[in-house]
C-alpha positions as CSV (number, residue, x, y, z in Angstrom):
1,X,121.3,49.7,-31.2
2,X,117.9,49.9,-29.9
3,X,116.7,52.4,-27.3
4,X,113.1,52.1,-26.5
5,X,111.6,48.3,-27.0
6,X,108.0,48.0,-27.2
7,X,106.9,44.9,-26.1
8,X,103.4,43.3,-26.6
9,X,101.4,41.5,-24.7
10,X,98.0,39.6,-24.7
11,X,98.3,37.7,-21.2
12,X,98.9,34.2,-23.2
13,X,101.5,31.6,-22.4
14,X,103.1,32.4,-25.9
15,X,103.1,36.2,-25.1
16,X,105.0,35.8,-22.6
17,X,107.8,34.1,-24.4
18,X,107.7,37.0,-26.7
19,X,107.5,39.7,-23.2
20,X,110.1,37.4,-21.8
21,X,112.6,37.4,-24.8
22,X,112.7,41.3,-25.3
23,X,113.1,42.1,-21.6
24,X,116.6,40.1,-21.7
25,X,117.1,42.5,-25.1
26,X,116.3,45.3,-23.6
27,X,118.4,44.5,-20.3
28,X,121.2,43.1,-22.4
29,X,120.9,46.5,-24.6
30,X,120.1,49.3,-21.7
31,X,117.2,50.0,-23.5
32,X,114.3,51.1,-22.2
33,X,111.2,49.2,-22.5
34,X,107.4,50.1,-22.8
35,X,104.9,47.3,-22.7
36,X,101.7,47.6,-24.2
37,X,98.3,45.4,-24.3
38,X,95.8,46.2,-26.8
39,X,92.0,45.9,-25.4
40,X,89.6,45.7,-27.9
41,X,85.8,47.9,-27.8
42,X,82.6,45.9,-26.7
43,X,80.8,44.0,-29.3
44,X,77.3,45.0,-30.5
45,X,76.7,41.8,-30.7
46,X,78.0,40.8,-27.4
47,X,75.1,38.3,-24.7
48,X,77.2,40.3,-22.0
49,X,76.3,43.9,-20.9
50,X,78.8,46.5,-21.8
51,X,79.6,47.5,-18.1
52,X,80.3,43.5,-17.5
53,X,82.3,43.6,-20.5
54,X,84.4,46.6,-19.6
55,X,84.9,45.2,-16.4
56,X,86.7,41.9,-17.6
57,X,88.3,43.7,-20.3
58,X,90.1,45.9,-17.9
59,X,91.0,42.9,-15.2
60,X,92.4,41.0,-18.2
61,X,94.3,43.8,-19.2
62,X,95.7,44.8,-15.6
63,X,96.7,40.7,-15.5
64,X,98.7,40.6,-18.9
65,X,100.3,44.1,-17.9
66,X,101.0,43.0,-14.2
67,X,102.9,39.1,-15.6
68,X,104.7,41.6,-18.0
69,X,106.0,43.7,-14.5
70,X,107.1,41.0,-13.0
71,X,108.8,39.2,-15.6
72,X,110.6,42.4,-15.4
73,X,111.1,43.4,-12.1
74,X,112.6,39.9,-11.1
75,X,115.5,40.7,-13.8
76,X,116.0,44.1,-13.0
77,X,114.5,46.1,-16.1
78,X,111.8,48.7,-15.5
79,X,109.1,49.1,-17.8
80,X,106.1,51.4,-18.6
81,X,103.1,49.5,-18.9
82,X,100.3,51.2,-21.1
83,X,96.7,49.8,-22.2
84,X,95.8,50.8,-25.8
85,X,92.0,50.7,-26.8
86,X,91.3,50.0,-30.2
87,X,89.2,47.8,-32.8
88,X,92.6,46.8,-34.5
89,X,95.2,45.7,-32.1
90,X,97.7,46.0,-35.1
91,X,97.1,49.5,-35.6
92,X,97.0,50.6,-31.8
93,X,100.3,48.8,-31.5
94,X,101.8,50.3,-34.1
95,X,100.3,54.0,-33.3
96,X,102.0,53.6,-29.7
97,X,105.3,52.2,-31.0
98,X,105.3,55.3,-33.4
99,X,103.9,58.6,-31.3
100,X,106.6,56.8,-28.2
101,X,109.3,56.7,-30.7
102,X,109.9,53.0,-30.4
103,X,113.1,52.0,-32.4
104,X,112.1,47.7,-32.0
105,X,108.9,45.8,-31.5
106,X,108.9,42.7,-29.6
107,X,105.9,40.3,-30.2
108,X,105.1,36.7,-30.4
109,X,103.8,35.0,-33.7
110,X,100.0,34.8,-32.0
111,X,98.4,34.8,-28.9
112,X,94.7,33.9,-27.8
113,X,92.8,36.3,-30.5
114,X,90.8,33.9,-31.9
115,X,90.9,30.9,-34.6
116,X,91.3,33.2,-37.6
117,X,95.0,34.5,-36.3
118,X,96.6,30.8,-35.8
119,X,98.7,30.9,-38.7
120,X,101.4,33.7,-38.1
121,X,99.1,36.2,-36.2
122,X,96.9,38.5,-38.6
123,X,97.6,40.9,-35.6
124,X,101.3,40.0,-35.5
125,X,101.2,40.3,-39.7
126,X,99.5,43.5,-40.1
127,X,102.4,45.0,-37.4
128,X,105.2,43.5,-39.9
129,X,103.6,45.1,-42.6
130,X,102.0,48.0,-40.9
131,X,105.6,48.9,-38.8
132,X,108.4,51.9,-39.7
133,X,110.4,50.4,-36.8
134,X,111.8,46.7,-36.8
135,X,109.7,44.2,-35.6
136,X,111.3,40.9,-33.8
137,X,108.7,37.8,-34.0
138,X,109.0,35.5,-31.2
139,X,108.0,31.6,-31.4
């Protein structure tokens, strides 16, 4: 049914319901399964410097990707773990799901983005909307 899964991932507690629920998928399917985080450009109006801000970027990145791993190493699936850059995490998400030919995306209904995206996710919305392939909301 599906073939390649993408799976999203912010490093939250929620995310990883969502990371955790489309590994089992993909396992259960024989899909295979590309995970991707989403890190976002400095801020011009950031207090830290851009090298500081690259540097926690990329360790919160290599976190969320390395849970994501692991979740899926301890129930046998292997996964290709990418880090998108982009000012819209929507759109980098759905860019990667597209030029990978991903058949399913996998995401949960928000992660730790900020106040404005506590109702659904405007990140998780704009994929629904934004999407050619299927996307599977996890709460």
């Amino acid at each position: 049914m599906y073939t390649h899964i993408l799976i999203t991932t912010d490093g939250s507690e929620l995310a990883q319901k969502g990371v955790d629920h489309g590994l089992t998928l993909a396992k259960n399917l024989g899909s295979k399964v590309t995970v991707i985080t989403v890190t976002e450009p400095y801020p011009l109006n950031s207090p830290a410097t851009m090298a500081s801000w690259s540097d926690a970027q990329q360790k919160h990145a290599d976190a969320a990707l390395s849970l994501a791993k692991k979740a899926a190493s301890r129930i046998g699936v292997s996964v290709e773990p990418v880090q998108a850059f982009g000012e819209s995490p929507a759109e980098a998400i759905v860019e990667t799901a597209a030029e990978r030919g991903c058949d399913l995306i996998v995401m949960a209904s928000h992660g730790r983005r900020g106040v404005s995206r506590l109702l659904l996710g405007s990140q998780t919305a704009e994929v629904v909307h934004y999407s050619k392939a299927p996307v599977l909301v996890v709460r």
